[in-house]
VOBA-62954 format. One record per residue (C-alpha): z, y, x. Coordinates in steps of 0.02 Angstrom, whole numbers, plus 32768, in hexadecimal, padded with zeros to 4 digits. Layout:
BEGIN
ZYX/...
This chain:
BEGIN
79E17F4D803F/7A2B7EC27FF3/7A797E8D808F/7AC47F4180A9/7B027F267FF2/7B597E858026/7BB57EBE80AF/7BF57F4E804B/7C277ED07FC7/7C6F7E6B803B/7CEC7EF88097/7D177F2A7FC7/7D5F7E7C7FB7/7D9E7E7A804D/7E107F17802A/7E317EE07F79/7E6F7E3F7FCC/7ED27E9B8042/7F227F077FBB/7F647E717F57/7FB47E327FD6/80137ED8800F/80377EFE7F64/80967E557F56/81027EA27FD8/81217F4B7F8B/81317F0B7EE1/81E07EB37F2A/82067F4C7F84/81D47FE77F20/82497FBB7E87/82DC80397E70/829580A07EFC/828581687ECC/81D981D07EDF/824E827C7ED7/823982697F98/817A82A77F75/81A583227F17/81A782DC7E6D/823E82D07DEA/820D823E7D87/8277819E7D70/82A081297DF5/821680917DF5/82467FEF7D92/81B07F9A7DB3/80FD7F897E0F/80747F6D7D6E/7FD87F1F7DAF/7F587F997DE0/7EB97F3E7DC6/7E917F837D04/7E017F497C90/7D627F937CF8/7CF780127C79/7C8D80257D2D/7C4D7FA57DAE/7C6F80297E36/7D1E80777DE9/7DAE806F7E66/7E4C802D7E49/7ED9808C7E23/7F4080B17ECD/7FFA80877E67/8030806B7DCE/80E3806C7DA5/815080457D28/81E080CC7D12/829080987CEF/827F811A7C55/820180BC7C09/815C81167C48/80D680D17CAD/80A6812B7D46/7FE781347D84/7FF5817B7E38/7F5281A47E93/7F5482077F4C/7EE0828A7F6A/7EA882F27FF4/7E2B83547FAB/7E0283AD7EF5/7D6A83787E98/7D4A83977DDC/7D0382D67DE1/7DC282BD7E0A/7E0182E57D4E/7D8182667D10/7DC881D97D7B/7E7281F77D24/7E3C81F57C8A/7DE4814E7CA6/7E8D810B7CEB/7EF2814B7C56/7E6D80EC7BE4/7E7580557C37/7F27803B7C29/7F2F806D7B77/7EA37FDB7B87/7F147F6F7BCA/7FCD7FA17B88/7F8B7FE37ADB/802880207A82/80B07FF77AFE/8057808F7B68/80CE810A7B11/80D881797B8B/805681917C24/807981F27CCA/7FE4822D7D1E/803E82557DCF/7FB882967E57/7FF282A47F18/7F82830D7F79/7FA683018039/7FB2839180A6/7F0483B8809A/7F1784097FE7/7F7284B57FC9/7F6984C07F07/7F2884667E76/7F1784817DC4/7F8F84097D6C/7F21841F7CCB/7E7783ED7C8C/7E47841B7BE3/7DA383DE7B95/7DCC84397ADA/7DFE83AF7A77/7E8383597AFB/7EE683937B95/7F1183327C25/7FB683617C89/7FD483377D1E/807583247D8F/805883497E38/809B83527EFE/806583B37F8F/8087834F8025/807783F78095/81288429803B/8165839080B7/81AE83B78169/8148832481C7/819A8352825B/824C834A8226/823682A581C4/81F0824A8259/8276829082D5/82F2824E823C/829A81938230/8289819582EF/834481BD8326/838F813882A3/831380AE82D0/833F80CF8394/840880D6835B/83D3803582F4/841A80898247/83C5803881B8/835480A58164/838C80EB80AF/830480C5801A/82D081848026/82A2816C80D8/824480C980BB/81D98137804B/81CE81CA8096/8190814F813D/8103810E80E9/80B681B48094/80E48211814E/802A81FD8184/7FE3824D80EA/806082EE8100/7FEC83338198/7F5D8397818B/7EA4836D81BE/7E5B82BE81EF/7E7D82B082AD/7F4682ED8296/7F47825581E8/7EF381D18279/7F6D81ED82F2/800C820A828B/7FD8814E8245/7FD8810382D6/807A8169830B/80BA81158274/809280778282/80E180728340/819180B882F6/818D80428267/81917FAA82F2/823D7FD6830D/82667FB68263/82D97F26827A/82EC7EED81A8/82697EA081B1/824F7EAC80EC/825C7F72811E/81E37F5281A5/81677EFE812D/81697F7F80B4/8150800A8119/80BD7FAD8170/80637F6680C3/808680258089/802C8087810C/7F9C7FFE80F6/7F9C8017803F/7F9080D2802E/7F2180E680CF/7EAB8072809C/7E6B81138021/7EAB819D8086/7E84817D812B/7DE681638189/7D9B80A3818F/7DAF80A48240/7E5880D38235/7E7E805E81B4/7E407FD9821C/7EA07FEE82AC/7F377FD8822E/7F0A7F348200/7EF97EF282A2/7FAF7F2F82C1/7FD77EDA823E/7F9A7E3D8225/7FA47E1782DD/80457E48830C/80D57E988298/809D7E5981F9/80857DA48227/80F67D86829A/816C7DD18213/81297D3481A1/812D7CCE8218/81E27CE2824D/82207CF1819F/81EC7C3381A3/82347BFA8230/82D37C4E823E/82FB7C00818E/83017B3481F4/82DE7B0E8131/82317A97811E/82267AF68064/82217BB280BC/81CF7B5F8145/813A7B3880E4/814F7BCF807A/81387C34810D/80A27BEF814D/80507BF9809C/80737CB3809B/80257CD48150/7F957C80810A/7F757CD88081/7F907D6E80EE/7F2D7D498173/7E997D188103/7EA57DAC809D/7E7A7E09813F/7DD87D988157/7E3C7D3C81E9/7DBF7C98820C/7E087C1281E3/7E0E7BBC8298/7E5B7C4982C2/7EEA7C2C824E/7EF97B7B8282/7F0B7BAB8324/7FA67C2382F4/80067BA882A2/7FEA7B248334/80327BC58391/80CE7BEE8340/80FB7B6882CD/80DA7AE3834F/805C7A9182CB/7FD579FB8305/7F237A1C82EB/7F3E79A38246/7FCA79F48202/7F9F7AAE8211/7ED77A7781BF/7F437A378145/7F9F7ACE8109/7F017B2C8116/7EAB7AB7808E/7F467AB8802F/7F317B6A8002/
């Protein structure tokens, strides 16, 4: 038992991990973007708030976003692809734990709930008597999957950058088709057009995105077939190259920090690691155990 207990431990910190790391990514990237693409008229985003709140729980989750609003308001966003009643609970718990955390400077609190294509209709109230909870919501089935991916598919082959409503309607795409097996495949049909992303800050965005909110969404399995993607081709070599291409010792060096981080935060052994910098940056066996004992 206690080993089962480890394990399970072990993959939670491993995720959490993982999650920092995107979310340094989409912090950068998800200011001034617009969620009106989901369906919902609130504010364009000024900024990415940290999500990991004072825990009332051991076994609470994390919120899945928190944003602050360029009116003023924060944001909680949480994805959902089912209803519970346990659900309106878990909100309330977030809402308390930022006014935990923000006290009076949470004026104004947005409870926004995306439910994927799975869910048809949702009460956007909860009322216990003495307080009632409202909720802004989006219906990913209201989304044309088909048109959106014909859309992000012609402009990548025609090599047209990608507008800021695209990059977000590209990573929610997977969560705006119905059932498990059609969400599996339409991630990995995803993850295959966003290699032709040629920004590469685009490219990284959409990746650590799809990670992010499939992490909750999506199956494990699926979720780990992401990752590997990821950390052993587009997102690393995107680090990696980011370095390089720079000639500059300072990016250089900045760039093989961040792949570490990365790689690590993906449970990467470390030997493996040293053996990817020997790779790419041309490192000796010295220099690359170096950097790894540097950070």
């Amino acid at each position: 038992m206690d080993k089962k207990g480890k394990s399970k431990k072990n993959k939670n910190d491993i995720t959490y991990q993982n999650k920092d790391v995107m979310s340094k990514v989409m912090a950068e990237n998800f200011k001034d973007k617009s969620l009106k693409v989901y369906g919902i008229d609130v504010p364009k985003i000024k900024q990415v708030l940290p999500t990991n709140l004072p825990e009332i729980q051991v076994n609470e989750m994390r919120i899945d976003n928190l944003f602050l609003l360029e009116d003023g308001s924060l944001a909680i966003i949480d994805y959902e692809s089912t209803l519970k009643w346990e659900n309106y609970l878990k909100y309330l718990n977030y809402i308390v734990r930022i006014l935990e955390r923000y006290k009076q400077e949470a004026k104004q609190i947005r409870m926004i709930v995306i439910y994927t294509a799975d869910v048809e209709q949702a009460e956007d109230e909860f009322h216990t008597g003495c307080l009632t909870l409202k909720l802004e919501q989006a219906y990913l089935r209201k989304i044309d999957s088909k048109s959106i991916r014909d859309v992000l598919e012609k402009k990548l082959e025609d090599g047209v950058p990608l507008s800021d409503d695209e990059l977000m309607q590209f990573i929610i795409l997977p969560l705006t088709y119905k059932g498990k097996e059609a969400k599996r495949e339409a991630v990995k049909d995803a993850v295959y057009l966003a290699k032709k992303i040629t920004d590469k800050k685009n490219q990284m965005f959409v990746l650590s995105g799809i990670l992010v909110f499939a992490d909750k969404i999506i199956d494990a399995k699926t979720a780990e077939q992401i990752k590997e993607v990821i950390r052993m081709t587009q997102v690393a070599q995107l680090l990696l190259e980011e370095g390089r291409d720079e000639g500059r010792e300072e990016e250089r060096s900045e760039g093989i920090k961040v792949l570490v981080d990365s790689l690590r935060a993906f449970a990467i052994p470390d030997e493996d690691i040293i053996g990817k910098l020997i790779e790419k940056y041309q490192l000796t066996k010295d220099e690359a155990d170096k950097f790894i004992k540097q950070n």
